[in-house]
C-alpha positions as CSV (number, residue, x, y, z in Angstrom):
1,X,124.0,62.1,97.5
2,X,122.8,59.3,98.8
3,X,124.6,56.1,99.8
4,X,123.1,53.1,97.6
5,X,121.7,50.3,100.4
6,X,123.7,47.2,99.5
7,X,122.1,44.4,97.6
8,X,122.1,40.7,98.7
9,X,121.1,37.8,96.6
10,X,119.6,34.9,98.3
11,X,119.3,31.5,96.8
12,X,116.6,29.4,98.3
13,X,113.6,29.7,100.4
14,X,113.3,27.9,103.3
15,X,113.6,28.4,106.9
16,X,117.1,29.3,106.5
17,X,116.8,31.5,103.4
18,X,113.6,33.0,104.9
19,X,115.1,34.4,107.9
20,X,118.1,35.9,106.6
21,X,116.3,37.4,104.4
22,X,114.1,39.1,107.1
23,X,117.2,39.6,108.8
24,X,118.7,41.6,106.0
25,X,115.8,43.7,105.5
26,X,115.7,44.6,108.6
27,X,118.9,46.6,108.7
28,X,117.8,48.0,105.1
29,X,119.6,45.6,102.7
30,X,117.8,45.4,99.2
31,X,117.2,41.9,99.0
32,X,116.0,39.7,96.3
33,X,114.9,35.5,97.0
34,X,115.2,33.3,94.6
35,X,113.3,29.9,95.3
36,X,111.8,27.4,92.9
37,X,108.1,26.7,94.7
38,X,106.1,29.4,93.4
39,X,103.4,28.8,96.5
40,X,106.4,29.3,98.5
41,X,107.9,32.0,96.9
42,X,104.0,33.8,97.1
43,X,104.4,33.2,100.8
44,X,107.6,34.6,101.6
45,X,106.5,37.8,99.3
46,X,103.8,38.1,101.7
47,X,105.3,37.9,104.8
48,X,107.8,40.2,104.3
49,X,106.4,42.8,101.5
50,X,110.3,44.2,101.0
51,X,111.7,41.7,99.7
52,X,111.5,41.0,95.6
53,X,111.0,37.0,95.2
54,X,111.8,35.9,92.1
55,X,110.7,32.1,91.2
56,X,113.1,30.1,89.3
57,X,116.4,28.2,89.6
58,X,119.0,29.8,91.1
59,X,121.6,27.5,89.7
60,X,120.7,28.3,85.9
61,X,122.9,30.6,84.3
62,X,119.9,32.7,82.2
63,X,117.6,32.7,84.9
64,X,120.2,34.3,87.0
65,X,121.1,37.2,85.0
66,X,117.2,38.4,85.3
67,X,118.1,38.8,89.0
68,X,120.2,42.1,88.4
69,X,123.0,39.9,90.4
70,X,125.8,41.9,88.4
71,X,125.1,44.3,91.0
72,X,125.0,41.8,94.1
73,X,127.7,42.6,96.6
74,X,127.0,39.2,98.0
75,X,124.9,36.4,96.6
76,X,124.3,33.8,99.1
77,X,122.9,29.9,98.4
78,X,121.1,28.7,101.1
79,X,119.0,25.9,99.3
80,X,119.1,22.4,101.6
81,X,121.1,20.7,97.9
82,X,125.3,21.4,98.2
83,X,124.8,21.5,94.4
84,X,122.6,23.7,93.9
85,X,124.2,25.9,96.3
86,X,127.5,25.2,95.0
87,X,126.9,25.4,91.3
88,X,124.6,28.9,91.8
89,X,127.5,30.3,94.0
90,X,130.3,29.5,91.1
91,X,128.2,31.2,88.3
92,X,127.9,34.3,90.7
93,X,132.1,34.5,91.1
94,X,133.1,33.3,87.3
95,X,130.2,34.7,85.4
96,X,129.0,38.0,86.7
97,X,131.8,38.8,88.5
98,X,130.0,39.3,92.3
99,X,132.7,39.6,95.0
100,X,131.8,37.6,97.5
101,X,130.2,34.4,97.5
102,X,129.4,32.5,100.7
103,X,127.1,28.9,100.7
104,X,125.1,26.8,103.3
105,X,126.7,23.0,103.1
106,X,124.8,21.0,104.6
107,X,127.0,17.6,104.7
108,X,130.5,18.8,106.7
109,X,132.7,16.7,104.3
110,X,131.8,18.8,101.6
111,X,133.3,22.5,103.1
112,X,137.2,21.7,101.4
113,X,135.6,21.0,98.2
114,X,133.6,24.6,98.2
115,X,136.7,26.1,99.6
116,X,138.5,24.2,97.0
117,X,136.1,25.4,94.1
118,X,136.4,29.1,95.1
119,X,133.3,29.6,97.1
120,X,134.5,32.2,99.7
121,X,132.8,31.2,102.8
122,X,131.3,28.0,103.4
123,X,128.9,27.7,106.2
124,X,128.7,24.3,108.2
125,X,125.8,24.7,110.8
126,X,126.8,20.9,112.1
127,X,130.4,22.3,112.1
128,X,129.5,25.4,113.8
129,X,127.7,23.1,116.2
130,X,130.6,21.1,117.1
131,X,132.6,23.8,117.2
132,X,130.6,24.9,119.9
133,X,129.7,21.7,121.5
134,X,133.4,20.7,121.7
135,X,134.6,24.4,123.5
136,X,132.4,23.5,126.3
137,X,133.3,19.8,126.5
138,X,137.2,21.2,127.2
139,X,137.0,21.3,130.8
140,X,138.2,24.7,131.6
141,X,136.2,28.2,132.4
142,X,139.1,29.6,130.6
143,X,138.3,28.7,127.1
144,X,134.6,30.1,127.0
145,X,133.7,29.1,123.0
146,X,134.4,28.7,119.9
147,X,132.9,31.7,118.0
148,X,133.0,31.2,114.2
149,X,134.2,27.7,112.9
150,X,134.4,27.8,108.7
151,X,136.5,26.1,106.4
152,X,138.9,24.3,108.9
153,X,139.4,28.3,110.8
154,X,138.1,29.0,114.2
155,X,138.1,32.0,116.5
156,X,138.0,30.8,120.1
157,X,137.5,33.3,122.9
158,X,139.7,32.9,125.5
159,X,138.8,34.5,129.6
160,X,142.2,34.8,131.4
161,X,141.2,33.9,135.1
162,X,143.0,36.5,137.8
163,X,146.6,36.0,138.2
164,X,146.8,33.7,135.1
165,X,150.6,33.6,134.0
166,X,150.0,35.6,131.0
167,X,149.3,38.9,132.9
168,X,151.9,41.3,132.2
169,X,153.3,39.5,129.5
170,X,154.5,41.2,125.9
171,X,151.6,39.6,123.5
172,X,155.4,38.9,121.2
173,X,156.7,36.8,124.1
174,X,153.1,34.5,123.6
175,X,153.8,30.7,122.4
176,X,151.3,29.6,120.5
177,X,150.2,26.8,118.4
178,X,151.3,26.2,114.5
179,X,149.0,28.4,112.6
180,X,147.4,30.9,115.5
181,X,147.7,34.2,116.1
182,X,145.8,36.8,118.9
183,X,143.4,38.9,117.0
184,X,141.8,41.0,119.1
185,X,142.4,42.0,123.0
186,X,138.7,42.4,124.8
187,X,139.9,44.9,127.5
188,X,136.8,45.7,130.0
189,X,134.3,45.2,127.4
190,X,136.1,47.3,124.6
191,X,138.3,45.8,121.6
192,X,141.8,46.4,121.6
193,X,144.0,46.5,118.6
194,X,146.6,43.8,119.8
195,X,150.0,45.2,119.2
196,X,153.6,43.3,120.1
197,X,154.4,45.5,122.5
198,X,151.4,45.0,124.8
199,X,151.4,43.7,128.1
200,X,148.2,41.5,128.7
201,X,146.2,42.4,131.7
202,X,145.2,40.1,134.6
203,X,141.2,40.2,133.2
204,X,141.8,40.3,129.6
205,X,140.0,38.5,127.1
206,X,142.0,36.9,124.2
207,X,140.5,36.0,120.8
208,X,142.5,33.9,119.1
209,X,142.8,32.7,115.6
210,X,143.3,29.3,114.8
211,X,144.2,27.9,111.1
212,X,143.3,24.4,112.4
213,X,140.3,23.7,115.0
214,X,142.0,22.5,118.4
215,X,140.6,24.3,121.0
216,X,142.6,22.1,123.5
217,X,145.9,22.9,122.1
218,X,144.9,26.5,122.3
219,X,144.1,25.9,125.9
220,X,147.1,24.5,126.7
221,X,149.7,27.0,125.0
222,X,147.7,29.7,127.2
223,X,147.7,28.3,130.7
């Protein structure tokens, strides 16, 4: 029998939309693009053949349920509006039921009230940005960036330097800040399940999560 390709429902058009969508396709997602321009929408149908491109609104209840998004493992709004991206992603959770819902917001300020409003993963760009911009303004080679910043949580990946005070330690007996925890041990380029029992080694990498971003504090609690 064969496995079903999963199916991803993109809300909006442009540059951003556009490229994920090529993206997806690319590892053989079935996608489907909503955008309103239908001279866009034409376009994008013709730049990338595999993809269906359905022009309409993606934030209007009927119009939606022509998209077959009852069977969307993930419908994504992407449109440069936080309405339109919010108010398409909430239909997709409370009306047809999708499982996971993640939305472009495009003012920062906005990212607790998506959170707040159920939308499982809102995306930032100027907060991934920062999150970025601010790991390399820390001052040390140890911390060497912030890898995912959304919705107030960050993963920072941390480079222990030779001889750092942490080798040998129990990953149990590790302070760290309210609200972090190690995720993942990067041992000689492989992941490592971290377990409380073991010891870190001198060139270990650390990723850590943290609730709240503070890459300093996280800095700090590891040197």
């Amino acid at each position: 029998m064969t496995e079903e390709r999963p199916y991803v429902l993109i809300i909006g058009g442009g540059k951003v939309g556009y490229y994920l969508a090529k993206h997806l396709i690319e590892r053989d997602y079935e996608v489907t693009l909503v955008e309103k321009d239908r001279e866009r929408a034409e376009w994008i149908e013709h730049q990338l053949g595999s993809v269906i491109v359905m022009v309409g609104d993606g934030d209007e209840m009927s119009f939606l349920a022509t998209t077959g998004i009852e069977r969307a493992g993930v419908v994504i709004g992407c449109t440069g509006d936080d309405e339109d991206n919010l108010i398409a992603c909430q239909l997709a959770k409370r009306k047809f039921k999708v499982p996971r819902t993640i939305a472009r917001v495009n003012n920062p300020v906005n990212v607790e009230v998506f959170t707040s409003l159920g939308i499982d993963a809102p995306i930032s760009a100027t907060e991934l940005l920062m999150g970025l911009i601010e790991s390399e303004l820390v001052g040390s080679e140890m911390v060497r960036g912030v890898a995912v910043k959304s919705s107030g949580a960050s993963l920072v990946d941390v480079a222990l330097p030779n001889l750092s005070v942490l080798a040998g330690r129990r990953l149990k007996d590790v302070a760290l800040p309210d609200g972090a925890a190690i995720v993942c041990i990067v041992r000689r380029g492989q992941p490592v399940v971290p377990r409380p029992e073991e010891a870190i080694l001198p060139d270990d990498e650390l990723i850590v999560y943290s609730r709240q971003m503070d890459v300093e504090e996280v800095r700090r609690s590891l040197s």
